[in-house]
VOZAGU-861182 format. One line per 2 residues: their letters; for each residue x, y, z of C-alpha. Coordinates in pm, whole numbers, plus 50000, padded with zeros to 5 digits. Layout:
% residues N
A	X,Y,Z; ...
//
This chain:
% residues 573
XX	74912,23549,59146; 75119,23746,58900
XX	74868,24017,58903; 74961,24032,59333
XX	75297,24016,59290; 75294,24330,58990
XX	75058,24504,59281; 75315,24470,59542
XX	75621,24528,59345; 75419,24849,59256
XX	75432,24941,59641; 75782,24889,59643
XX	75883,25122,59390; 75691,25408,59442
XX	75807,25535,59773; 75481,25752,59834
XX	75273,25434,59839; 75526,25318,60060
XX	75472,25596,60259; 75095,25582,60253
XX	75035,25197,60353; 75309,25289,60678
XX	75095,25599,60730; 74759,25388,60656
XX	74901,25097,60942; 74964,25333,61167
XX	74685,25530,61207; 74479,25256,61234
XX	74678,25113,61490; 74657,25400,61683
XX	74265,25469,61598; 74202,25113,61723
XX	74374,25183,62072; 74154,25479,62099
XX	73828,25236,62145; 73926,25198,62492
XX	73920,25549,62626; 73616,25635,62382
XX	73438,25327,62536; 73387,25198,62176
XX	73530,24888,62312; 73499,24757,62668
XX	73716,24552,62840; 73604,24310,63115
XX	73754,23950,63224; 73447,23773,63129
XX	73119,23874,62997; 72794,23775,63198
XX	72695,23358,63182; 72318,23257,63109
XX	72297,22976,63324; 71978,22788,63447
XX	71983,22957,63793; 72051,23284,63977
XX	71966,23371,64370; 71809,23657,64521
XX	72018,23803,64854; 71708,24018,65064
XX	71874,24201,65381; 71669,24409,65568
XX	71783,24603,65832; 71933,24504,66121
XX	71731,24370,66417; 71470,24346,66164
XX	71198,24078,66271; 71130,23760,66065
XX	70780,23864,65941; 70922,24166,65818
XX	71176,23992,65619; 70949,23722,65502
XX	70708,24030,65379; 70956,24184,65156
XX	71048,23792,65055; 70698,23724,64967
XX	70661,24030,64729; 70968,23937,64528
XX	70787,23602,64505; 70473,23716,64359
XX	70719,23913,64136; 70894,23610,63989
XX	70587,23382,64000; 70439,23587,63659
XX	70793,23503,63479; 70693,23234,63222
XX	71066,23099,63242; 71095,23052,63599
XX	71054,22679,63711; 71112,22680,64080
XX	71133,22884,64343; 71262,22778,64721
XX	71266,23065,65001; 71531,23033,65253
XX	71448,23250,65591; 71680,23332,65868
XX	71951,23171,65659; 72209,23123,65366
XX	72080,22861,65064; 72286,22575,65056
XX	72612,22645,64916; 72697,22710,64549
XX	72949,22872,64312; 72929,23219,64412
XX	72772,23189,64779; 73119,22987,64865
XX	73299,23359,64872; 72972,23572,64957
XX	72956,23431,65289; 72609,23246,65257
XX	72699,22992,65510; 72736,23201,65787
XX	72396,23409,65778; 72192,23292,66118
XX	71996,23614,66160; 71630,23695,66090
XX	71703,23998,65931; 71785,23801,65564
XX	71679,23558,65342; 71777,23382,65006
XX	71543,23333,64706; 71666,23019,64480
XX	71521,23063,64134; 71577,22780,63916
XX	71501,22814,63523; 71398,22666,63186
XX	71667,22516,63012; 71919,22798,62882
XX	71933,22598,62556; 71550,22611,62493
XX	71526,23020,62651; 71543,23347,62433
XX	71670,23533,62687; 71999,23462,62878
XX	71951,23442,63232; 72183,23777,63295
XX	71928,24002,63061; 71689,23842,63267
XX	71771,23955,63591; 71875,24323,63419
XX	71519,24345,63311; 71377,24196,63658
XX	71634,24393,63869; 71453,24759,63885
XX	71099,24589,63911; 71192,24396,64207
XX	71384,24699,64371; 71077,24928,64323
XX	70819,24780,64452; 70962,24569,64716
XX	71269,24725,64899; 71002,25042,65005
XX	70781,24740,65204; 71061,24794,65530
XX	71281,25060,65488; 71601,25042,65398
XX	71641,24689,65265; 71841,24606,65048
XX	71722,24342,64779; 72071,24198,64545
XX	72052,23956,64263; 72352,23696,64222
XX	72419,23529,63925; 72667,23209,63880
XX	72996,23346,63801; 73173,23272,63438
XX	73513,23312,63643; 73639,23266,63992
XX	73334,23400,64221; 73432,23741,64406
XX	73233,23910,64701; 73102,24137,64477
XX	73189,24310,64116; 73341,24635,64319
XX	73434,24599,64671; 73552,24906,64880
XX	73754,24767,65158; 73754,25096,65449
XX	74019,24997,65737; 74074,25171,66021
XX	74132,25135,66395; 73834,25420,66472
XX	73512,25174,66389; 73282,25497,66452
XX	73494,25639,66151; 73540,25358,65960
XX	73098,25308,65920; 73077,25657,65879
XX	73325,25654,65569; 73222,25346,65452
XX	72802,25505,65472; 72990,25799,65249
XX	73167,25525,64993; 72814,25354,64935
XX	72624,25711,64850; 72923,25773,64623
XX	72886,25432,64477; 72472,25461,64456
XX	72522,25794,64217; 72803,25610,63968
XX	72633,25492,63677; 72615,25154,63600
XX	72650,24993,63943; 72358,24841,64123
XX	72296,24665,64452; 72487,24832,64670
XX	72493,24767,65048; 72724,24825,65326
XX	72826,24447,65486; 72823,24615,65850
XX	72538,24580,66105; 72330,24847,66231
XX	72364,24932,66621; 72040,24933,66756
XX	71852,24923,67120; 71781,24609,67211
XX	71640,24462,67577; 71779,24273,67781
XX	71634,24023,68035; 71816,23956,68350
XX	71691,23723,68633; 71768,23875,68995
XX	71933,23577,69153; 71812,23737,69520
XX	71475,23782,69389; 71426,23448,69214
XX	71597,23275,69602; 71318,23439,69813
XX	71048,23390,69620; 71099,22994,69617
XX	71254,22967,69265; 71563,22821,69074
XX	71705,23034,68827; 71681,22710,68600
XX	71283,22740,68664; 71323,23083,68533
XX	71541,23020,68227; 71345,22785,68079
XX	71046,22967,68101; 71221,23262,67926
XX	71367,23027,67630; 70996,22878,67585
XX	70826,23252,67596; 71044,23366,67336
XX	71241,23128,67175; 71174,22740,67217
XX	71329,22419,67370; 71411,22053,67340
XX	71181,21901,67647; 71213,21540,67552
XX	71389,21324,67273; 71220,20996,67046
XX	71410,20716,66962; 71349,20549,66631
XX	71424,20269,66441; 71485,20469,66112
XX	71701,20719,66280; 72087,20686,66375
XX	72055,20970,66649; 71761,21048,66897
XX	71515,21285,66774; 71490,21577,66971
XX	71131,21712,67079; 71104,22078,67022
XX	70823,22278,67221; 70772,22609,67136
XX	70478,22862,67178; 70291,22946,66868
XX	70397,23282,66637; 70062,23482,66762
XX	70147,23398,67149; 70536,23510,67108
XX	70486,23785,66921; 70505,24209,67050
XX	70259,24417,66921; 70529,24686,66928
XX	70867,24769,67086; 70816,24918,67377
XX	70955,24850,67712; 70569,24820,67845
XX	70478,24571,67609; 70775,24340,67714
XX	70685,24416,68065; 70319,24319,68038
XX	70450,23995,67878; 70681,23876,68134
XX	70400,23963,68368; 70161,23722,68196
XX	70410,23467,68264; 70381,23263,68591
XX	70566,22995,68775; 70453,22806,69063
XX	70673,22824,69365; 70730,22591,69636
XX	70453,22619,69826; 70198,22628,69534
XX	70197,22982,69490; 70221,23167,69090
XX	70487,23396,69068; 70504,23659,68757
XX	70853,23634,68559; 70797,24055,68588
XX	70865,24013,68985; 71217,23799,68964
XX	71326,23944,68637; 71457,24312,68546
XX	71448,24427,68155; 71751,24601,68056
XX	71811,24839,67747; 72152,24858,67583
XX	72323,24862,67229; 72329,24562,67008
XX	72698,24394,66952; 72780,24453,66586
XX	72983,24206,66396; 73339,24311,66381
XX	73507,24249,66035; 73915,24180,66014
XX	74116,24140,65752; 74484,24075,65768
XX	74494,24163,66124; 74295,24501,66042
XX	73958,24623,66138; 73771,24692,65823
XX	73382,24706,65673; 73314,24594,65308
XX	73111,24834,65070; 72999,24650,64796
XX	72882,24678,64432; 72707,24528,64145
XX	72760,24580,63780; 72458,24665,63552
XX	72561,24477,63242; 72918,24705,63215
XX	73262,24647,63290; 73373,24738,63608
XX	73645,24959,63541; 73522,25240,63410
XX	73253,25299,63747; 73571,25242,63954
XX	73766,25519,63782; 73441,25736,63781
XX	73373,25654,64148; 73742,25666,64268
XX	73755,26011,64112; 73445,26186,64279
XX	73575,25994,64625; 73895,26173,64592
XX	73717,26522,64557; 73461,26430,64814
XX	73675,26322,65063; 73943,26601,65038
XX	73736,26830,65230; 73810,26652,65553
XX	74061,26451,65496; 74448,26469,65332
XX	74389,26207,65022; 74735,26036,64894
XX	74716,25791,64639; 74886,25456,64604
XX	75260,25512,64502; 75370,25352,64150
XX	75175,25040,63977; 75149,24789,64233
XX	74864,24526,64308; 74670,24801,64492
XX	74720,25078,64262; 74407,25258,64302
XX	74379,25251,64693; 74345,25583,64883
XX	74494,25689,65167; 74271,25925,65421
XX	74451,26167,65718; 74188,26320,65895
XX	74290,26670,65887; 74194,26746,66232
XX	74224,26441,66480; 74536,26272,66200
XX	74337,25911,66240; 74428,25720,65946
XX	74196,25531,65679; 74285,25334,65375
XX	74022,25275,65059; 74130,24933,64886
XX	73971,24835,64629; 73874,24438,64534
XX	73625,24187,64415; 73584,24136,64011
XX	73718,24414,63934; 74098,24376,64108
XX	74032,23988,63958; 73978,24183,63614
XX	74313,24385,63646; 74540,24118,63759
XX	74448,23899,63494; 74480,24162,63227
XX	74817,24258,63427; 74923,23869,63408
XX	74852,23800,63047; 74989,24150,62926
XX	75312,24044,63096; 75273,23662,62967
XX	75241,23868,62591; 75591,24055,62711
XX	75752,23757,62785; 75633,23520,62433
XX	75743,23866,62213; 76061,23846,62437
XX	76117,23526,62354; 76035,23501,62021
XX	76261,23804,61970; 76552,23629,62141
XX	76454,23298,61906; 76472,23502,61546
XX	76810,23659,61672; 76995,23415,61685
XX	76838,23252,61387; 76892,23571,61145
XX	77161,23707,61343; 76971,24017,61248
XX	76822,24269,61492; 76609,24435,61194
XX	76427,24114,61067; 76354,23979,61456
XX	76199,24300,61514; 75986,24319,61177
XX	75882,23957,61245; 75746,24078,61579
XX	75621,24451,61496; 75380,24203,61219
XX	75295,23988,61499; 75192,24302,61719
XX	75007,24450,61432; 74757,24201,61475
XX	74557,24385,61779; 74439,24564,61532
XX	74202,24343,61397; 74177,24218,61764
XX	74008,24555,61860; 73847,24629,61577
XX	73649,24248,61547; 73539,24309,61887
XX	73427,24673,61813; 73189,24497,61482
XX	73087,24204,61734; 72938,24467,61959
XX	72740,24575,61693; 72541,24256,61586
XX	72495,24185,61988; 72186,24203,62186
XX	72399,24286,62499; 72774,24430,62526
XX	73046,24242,62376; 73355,24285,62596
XX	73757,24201,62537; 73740,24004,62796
XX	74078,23771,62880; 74010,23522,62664
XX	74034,23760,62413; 74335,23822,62529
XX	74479,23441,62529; 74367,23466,62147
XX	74598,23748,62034; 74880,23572,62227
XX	74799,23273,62059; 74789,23485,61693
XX	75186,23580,61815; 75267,23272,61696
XX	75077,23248,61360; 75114,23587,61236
XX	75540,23569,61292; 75504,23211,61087
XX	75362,23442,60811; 75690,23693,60840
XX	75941,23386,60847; 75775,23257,60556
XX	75764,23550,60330; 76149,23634,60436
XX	76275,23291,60395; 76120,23250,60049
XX	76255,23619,59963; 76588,23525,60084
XX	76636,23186,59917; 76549,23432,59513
XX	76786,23631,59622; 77112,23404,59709
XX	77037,23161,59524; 76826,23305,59131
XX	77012,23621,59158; 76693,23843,59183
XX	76685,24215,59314; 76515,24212,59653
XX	76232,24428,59543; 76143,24151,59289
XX	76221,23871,59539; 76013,24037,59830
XX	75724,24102,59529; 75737,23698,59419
XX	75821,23589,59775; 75495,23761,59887
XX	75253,23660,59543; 75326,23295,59581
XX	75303,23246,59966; 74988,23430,59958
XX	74773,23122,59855; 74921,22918,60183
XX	74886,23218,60453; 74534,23276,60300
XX	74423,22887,60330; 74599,22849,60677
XX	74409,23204,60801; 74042,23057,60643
XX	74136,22706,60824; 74169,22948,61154
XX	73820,23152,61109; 73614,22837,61058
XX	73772,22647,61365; 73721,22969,61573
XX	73405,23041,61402; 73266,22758,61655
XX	73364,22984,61950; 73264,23262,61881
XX	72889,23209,62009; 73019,23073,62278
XX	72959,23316,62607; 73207,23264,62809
XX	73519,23172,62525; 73328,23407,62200
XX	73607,23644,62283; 73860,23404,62194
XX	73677,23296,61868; 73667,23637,61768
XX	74018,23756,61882; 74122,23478,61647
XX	73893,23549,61358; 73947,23922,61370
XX	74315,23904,61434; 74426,23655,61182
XX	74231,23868,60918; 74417,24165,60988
XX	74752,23954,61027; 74722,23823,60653
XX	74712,24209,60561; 75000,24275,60704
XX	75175,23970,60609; 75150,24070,60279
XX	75139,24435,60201; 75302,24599,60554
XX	75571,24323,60619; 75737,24379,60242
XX	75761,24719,60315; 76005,24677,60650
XX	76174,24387,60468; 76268,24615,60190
XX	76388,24909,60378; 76574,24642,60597
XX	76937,24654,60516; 76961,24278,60627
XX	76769,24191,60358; 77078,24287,60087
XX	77234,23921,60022; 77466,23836,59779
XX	77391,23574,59566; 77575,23255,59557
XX	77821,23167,59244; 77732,22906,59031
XX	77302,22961,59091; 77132,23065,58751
XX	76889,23280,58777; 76550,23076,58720
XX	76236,23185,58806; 75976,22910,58661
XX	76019,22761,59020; 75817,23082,59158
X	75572,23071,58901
//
């Protein structure tokens, strides 16, 4: 190592290569940070998961009939029967599959309506499959949108994949509140076009129903009295016409309850050629009860068809009215759409209304306030789903970084009882997001799909905190001890001190990159393997050719030597 230690020494006593290495640090330092604004480097909390399943939402629109929804189903079937990978396939009409990871927040459970379905698409094992189930449904996304959402007009067809993380609503969520509900859908009908034209987000659909005419049948009481009738006569012949009824129940053996008997007219008899009020009223006319005295009464004589507005479901959330716009992200991470989006809302919307952003860095930083310039109703735009998930966890761990450096600071303090050498222990440590950045930014490159600092990349350069200050302490200890106790000038001692503690920082950093060479495949946790691969890399440079620098312009590093000590340096050999 002599030849290393001559090399640094070399550094040390030329002040312009001094000069050059801080200039050479720096800039790439700084060069490194700039991969986040020039997109180089994209940060997201977790990347996508290639699981062995993923579910297909179809909505079409409201007061939509179940043969039109089971139309649009059917040609995402056909779709998805040609895939080679796909193993199974189970359609769920008029309701929510049973519940998994994601559907638990997505509100699966609660769909009752004949106006959506769920598509359950089970897989090949990921283990034995080229393709990861979330390139998959990329490719299969557009295909399925094309040809099928056209079928009944605005539908709205969304893929859902298992979640690597906590499952959100959605990857963007655009939460409108309100008291005004006319205003509220008609902002939130604005947010989704916004949305729709902001590249990289997909499936988006406004989680409000549509108010529609609808009929309404109402026995006449009077009517249903005179002509020899019980308005339970008439019900039940209404429930059977259109809907069904338990008429009788079967008691078995095998069974712990009775089993109800369910009559109900077949699809062809219950079914409207159109939806006009004549074709309802020639139905209920074809209907016929006998009376008391053995005469056939139409339902059309004893029962009056309304028309009026369906009931819409009303959304709250802590205790305010609101309607969800929601968002899917193509394979990108979802901050940068939410910046683009939240930028062209705020010119959009400042034609009618008085647009205030969210005061200071809170939780809800980006939310936008709306004053309607001429009636002064008030709207808020908060934002959630993945992406708020993304931002607090980046927020949490950057302040869980804070508080180690903190801490660590506070530690060397009182163990130096020097300000300089705690903070060139730590500006080392720090110095280590740039190889961090940069390993991401060379990962992206041999990657079929986007590789992402996602937070476990994060909880790796924490974790390098701690290794890359042990490399500091080391190298300042060592250069101490020559100096107090061998009587050797601190550019000499900070030369051997870094020359023969090389050899250990270099076999503890290749003991790092082969265990974290194991993770860094790994979907979900690659980010940490390569945070710590990457980062302990760059943290051996700077261990050894940045770190003497700051020691030796450190004025704690002048000690004076203890009496009675001989200089001897065989021991450093």
């Amino acid at each position: 190592m002599k030849k290393f230690e001559d090399f640094v020494y070399r550094i040390l006593d030329d002040k312009k290569k001094k000069t050059m290495v801080i200039l050479i640090t720096a800039a790439a330092f700084f060069l490194t940070l700039l991969m986040f604004p020039s997109k180089l480097v994209l940060a997201k909390m977790l990347p996508g998961k290639s699981d062995n399943t993923f579910s297909i939402y179809i909505d079409t629109p409201t007061g939509s009939s179940i043969e039109q929804t089971r139309e649009v189903s059917q040609c995402v079937i056909d779709i998805l029967k040609k895939e080679p990978e796909v193993m199974h396939l189970e359609l769920f009409e008029a309701q929510g599959i049973p519940l998994d990871y994601a559907g638990l927040v997505k509100g699966a459970g609660m769909k009752r309506t004949e106006d959506v379905a769920e598509l359950s698409v089970n897989l090949t094992d990921k283990h034995h499959r080229s393709e990861p189930s979330y390139l998959m449904v990329q490719r299969l996304r557009p295909e399925v949108k094309k040809r099928c959402e056209p079928i009944v007009p605005n539908s709205v067809i969304k893929f859902i994949e298992q979640p690597a993380g906590p499952p959100t609503l959605a990857s963007i969520v655009v939460e409108v509140h309100g008291h005004n509900l006319d205003g509220i859908r008609k902002i939130a009908v604005q947010a989704a076009d916004i949305l729709g034209r902001t590249e990289g987000l997909v499936d988006i659909d406004v989680m409000a129903d549509d108010i529609y005419k609808k009929y309404e049948l109402i026995p006449d009481k009077e009517k249903i009295s005179r002509s020899g009738l019980s308005v339970e006569q008439v019900n039940n012949i209404l429930y059977l016409a259109f809907e069904g009824m338990i008429v009788a129940h079967k008691n078995s053996k095998d069974a712990p309850d009775q089993i109800p008997i369910f009559l109900v007219l077949d699809d062809e008899t219950k079914k409207l050629h159109n939806q006009e009020e004549e074709t309802l009223q020639s139905k209920l006319s074809s209907l016929n009860l006998m009376n008391m005295s053995g005469m056939m009464v139409p339902m059309s004589e004893v029962v009056s068809i309304r028309e009026t507005d369906s009931s819409p479901m009303i959304m709250h959330k802590d205790l305010s009215r609101m309607v969800n716009v929601i968002a899917e992200t193509d394979m990108v991470s979802q901050v940068y759409p939410l910046l683009d989006a939240r930028s062209q809302m705020l010119e959009y919307f400042s034609k009618d209304f008085e647009v205030t952003k969210e005061p200071g860095i809170t939780t809800y930083m980006f939310d936008l306030h709306l004053v309607d310039k001429k009636t002064g109703e008030k709207y808020l735009l908060r934002w959630d789903g993945e992406m708020k998930v993304t931002l607090d966890t980046f927020r949490d761990l950057g302040g869980a970084f804070i508080a180690a450096l903190v801490l660590i600071f506070l530690l060397l303090v009182i163990y130096y009882r020097s300000f300089a050498l705690s903070g060139i222990v730590l500006l080392g440590s720090f110095l280590s997001l740039i190889g961090v950045i940069l390993g991401h930014w060379v990962a992206n490159l041999f990657t079929s799909s986007t590789f992402f600092l996602t937070a476990t990349s994060l909880i790796g350069f924490i974790a390098l905190i701690g290794i890359s200050s042990r490399n500091s302490l080391l190298l300042i200890d060592f250069a101490k001890s020559l100096m107090e106790y061998h009587n050797m000038k601190k550019k000499r001692a900070i030369a051997v001190a870094a020359a023969t503690r090389a050899k250990p920082i270099m076999l503890t950093a290749v003991a790092i990159i082969l265990g974290s060479a194991l993770l860094a495949s790994d979907p979900v946790f690659g980010g940490l393997g390569v945070a710590l691969i990457s980062g302990t890399v760059a943290a051996v440079f700077v261990s050894l050719l940045f770190i003497p620098i700051l020691m030796d312009n450190a004025e704690a590093m002048n000690f004076e030597p203890v009496e009675g000590i001989h200089d001897s340096i065989a021991i450093t050999k």
